[in-house]
SERO-4910 file (N, C-alpha, C, O; in steps of 0.05 Angstrom, whole numbers):
BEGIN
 pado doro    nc1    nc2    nc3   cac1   cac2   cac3    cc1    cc2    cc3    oc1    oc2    oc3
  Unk    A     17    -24      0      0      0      0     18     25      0     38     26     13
  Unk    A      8     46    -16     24     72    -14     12     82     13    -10     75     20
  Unk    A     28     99     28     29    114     43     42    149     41     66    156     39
  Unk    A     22    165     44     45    192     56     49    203     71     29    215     78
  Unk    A     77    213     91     80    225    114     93    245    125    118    248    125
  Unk    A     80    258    134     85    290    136     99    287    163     87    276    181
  Unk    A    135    300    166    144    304    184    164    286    196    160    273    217
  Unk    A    190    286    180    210    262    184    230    270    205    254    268    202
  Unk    A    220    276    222    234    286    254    231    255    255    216    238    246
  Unk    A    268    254    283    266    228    285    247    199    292    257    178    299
  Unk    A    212    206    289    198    187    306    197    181    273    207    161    263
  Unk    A    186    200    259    174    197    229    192    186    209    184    174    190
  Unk    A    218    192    216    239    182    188    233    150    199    222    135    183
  Unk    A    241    140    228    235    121    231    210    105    224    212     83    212
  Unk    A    192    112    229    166     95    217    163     95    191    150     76    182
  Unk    A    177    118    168    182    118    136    195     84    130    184     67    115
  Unk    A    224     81    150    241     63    148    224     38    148    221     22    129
  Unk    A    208     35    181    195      9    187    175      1    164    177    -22    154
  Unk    A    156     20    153    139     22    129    149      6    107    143    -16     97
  Unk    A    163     21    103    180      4     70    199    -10     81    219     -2     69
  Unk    A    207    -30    100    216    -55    102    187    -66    100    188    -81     80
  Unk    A    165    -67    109    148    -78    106    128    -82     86    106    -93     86
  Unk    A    146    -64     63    133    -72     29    119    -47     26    113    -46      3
  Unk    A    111    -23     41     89     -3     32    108     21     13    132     17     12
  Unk    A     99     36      4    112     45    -17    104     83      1     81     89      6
  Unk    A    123     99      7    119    121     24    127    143     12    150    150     15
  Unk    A    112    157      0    116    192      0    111    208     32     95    208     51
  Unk    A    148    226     19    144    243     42    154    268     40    172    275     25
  Unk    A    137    287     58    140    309     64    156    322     88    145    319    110
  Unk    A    183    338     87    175    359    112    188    388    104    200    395     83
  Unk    A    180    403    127    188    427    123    218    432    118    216    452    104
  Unk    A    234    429    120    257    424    120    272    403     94    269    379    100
  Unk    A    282    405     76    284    387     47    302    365     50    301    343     39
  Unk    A    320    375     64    346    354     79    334    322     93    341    300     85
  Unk    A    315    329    113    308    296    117    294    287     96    293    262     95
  Unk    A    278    304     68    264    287     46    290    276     32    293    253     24
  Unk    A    309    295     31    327    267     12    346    252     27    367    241     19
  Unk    A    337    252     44    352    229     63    333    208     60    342    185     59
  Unk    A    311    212     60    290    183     61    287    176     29    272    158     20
  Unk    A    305    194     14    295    195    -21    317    173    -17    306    151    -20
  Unk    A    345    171    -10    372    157    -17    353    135     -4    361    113     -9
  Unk    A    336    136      8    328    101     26    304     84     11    296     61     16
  Unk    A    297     96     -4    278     92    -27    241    104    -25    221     97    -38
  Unk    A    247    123     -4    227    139    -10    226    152    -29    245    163    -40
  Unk    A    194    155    -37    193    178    -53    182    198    -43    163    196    -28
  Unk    A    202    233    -54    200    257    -39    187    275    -50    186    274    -75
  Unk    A    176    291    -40    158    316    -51    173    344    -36    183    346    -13
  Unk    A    169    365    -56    178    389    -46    162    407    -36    174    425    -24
  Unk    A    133    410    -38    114    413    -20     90    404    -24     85    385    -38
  Unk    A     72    419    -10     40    399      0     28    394    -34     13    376    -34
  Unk    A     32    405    -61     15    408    -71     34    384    -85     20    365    -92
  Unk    A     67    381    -91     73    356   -108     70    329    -73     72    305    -74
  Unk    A     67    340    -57     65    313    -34     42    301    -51     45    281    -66
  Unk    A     13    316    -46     -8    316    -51    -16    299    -76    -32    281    -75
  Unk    A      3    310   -105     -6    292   -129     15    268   -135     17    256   -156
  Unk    A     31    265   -111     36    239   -116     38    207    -99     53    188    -97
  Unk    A      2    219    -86     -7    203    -70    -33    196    -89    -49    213    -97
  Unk    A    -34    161    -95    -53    140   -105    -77    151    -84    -75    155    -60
  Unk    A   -101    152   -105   -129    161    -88   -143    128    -81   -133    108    -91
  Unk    A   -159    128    -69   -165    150    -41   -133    143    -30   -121    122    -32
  Unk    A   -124    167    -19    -97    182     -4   -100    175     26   -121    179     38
  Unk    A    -77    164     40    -73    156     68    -57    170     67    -41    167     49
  Unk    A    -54    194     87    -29    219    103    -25    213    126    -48    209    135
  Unk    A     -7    210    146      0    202    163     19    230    177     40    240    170
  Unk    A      4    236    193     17    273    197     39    264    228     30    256    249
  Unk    A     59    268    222     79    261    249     98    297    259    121    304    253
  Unk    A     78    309    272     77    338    263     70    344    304     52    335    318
  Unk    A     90    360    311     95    367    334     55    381    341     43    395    326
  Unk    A     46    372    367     13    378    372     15    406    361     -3    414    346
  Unk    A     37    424    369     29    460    370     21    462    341      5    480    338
  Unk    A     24    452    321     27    449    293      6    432    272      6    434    248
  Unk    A    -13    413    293    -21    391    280    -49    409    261    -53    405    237
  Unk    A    -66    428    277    -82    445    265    -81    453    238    -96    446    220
  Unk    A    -54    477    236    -46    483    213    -32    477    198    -16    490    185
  Unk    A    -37    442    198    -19    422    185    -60    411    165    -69    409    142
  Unk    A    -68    409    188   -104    400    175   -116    413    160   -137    406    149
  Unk    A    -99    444    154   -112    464    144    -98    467    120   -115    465    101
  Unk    A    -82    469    114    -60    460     92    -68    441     78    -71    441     53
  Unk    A    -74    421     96    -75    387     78   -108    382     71   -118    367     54
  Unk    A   -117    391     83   -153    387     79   -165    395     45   -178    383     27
  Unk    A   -151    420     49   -163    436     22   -149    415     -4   -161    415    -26
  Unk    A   -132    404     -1   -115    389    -19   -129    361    -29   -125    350    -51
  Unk    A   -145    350     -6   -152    324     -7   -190    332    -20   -205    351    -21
  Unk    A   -188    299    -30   -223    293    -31   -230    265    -18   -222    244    -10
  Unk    A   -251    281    -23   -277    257     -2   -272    230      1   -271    216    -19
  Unk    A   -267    219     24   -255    186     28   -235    183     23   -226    162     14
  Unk    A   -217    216     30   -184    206     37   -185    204     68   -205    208     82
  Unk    A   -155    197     78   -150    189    106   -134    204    111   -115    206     96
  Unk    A   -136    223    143   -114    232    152   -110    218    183   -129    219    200
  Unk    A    -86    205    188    -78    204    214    -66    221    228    -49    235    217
  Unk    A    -72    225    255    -51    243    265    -39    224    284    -53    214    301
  Unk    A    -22    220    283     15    204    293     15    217    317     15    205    339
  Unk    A     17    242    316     30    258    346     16    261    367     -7    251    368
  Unk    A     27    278    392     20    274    421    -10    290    418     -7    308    435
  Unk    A    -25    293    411    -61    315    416    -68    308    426    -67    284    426
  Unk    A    -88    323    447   -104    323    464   -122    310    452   -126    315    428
  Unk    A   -137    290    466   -157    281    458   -180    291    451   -198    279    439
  Unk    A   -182    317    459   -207    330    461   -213    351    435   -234    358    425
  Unk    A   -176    359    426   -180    366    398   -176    342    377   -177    343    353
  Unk    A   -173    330    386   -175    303    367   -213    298    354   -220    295    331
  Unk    A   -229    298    379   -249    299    373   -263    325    360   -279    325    341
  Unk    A   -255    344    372   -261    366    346   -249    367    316   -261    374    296
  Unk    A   -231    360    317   -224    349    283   -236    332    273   -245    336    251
  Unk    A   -239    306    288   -249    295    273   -269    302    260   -272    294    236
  Unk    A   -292    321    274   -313    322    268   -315    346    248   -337    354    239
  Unk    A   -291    357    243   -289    382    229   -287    366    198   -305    371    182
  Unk    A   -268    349    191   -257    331    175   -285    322    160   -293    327    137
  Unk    A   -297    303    184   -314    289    180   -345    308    156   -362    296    142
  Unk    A   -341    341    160   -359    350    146   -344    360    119   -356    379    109
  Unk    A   -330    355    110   -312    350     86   -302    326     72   -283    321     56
  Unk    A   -326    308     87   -321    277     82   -293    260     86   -292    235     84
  Unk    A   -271    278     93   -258    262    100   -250    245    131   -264    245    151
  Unk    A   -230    234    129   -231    205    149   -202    217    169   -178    216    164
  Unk    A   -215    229    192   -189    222    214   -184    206    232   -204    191    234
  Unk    A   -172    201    243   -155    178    253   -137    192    274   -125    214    271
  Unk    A   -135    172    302   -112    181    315   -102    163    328   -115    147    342
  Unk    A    -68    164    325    -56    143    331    -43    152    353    -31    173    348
  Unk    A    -41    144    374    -27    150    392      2    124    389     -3    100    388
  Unk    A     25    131    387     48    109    384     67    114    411     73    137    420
  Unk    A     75     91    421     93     93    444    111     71    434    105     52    420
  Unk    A    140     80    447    155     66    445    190     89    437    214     85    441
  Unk    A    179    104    430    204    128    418    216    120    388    204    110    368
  Unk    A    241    128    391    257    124    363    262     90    364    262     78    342
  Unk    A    266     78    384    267     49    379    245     37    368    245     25    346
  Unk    A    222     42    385    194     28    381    188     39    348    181     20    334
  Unk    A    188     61    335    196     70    312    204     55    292    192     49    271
  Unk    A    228     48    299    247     33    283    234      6    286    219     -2    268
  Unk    A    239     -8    310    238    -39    310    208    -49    318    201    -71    326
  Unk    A    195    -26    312    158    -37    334    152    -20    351    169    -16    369
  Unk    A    131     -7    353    124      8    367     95     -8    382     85    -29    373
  Unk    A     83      6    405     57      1    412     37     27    398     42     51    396
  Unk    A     14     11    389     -7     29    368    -24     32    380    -36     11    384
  Unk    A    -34     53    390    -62     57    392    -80     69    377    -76     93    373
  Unk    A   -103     59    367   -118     77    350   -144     80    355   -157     62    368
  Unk    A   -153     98    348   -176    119    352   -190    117    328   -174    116    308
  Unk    A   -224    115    319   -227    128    300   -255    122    292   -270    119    312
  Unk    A   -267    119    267   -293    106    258   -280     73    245   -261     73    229
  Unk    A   -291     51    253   -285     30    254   -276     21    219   -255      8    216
  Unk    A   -295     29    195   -291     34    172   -262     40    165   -246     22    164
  Unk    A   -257     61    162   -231     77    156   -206     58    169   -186     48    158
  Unk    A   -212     57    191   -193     43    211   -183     15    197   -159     15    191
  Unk    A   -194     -2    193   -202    -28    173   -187    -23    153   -164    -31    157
  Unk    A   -190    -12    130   -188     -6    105   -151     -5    104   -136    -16     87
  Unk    A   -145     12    128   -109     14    137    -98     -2    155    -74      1    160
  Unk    A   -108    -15    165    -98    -35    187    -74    -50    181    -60    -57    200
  Unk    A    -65    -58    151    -45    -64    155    -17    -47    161      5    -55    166
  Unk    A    -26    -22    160     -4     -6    164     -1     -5    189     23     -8    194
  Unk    A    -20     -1    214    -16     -7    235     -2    -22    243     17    -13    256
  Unk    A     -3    -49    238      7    -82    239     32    -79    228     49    -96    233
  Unk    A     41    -56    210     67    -63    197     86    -47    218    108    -54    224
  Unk    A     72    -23    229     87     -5    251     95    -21    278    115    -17    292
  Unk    A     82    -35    282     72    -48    310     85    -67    317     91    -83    300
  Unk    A     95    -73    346    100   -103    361     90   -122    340     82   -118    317
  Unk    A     93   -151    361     79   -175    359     58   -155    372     64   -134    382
  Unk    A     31   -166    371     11   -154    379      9   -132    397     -4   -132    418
  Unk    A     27   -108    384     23    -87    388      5    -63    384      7    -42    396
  Unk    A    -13    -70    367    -35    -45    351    -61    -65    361    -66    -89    355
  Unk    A    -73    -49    376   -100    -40    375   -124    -17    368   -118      7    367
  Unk    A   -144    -24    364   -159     -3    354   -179     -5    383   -186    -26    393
  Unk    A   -184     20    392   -183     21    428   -209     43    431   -214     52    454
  Unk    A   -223     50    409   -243     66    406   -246     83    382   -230     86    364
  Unk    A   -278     98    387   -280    111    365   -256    146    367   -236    148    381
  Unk    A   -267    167    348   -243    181    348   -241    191    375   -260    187    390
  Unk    A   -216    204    387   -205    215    405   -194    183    428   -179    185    447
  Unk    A   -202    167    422   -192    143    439   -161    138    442   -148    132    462
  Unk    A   -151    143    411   -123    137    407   -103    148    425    -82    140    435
  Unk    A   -114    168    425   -100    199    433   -100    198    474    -84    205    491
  Unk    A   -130    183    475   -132    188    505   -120    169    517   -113    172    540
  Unk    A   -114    140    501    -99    111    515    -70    120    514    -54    106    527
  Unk    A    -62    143    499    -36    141    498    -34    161    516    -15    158    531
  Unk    A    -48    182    522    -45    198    541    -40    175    575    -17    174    584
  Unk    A    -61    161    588    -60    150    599    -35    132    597    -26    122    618
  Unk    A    -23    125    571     -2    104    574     14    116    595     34    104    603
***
């Protein structure tokens, strides 16, 4: 499955890496051009911003936003207008659960699909397996699950509720 992911700070370059050992094929984005062609020499493929990220993601589009919380907003706002109906955005990073659930539901009136993964484990769990938690509408969730499974422990990824769940199990982790 293609994948794209916004934000190759060390949790994100790592999960690019774990991804494509596990066969998925990953466009990526970040602000900064230096970690895209560092993941370009590893056999990602790179985009120089949201609009070539954007057209060279296979529709319906899975984005995977690994984007510091202060940021994740005007990361949705950016990427929203770009996408159509029955694409997927995850959000990877630390959010409050509580704006988790207002996105979603913001998303959700633009037809598209959010998701929140809460991941523990750091740059190791990254690299070699992380623990998954996910958040979301059960549909959407399904449809990507192997990417979960490809991030994840031996039975590391669960899907732990609808949206804002991901976000609140990892809070509690």
């Amino acid at each position: 499955m293609q994948i794209g992911l916004i934000g190759l700070g060390r949790m994100g370059s790592n999960m690019v890496r774990r991804m494509m050992k596990a066969g998925h094929e990953c466009v990526v984005y970040n602000r900064s051009p230096g970690p895209v062609q560092e993941m370009q020499k590893e056999g990602a493929i790179g985009a120089t911003d949201l609009d070539d990220f954007v057209s060279k993601l296979s529709k319906p589009r899975t984005v995977w936003l690994m984007v510091p919380a202060a940021v994740v907003d005007k990361s949705i706002d950016e990427l929203a207008s770009r996408l159509d109906a029955g694409d997927i955005i995850i959000d990877g990073g630390n959010s409050f659960f509580k704006d988790t659930i207002r996105r979603e539901a913001e998303m959700s009136k633009l037809e598209l699909h959010y998701i929140d993964c809460g991941t523990s484990g750091g740059m190791n769990g990254a690299r070699h397996g992380a623990s998954i938690m996910v958040g979301g509408n059960t549909e959407p969730v399904s449809e990507i699950a192997h990417i979960f499974t490809a991030l994840a422990t031996k039975d590391g990824y669960a899907h732990v509720g609808g949206p804002g769940a991901g976000h609140f199990v990892k809070m509690v982790h």
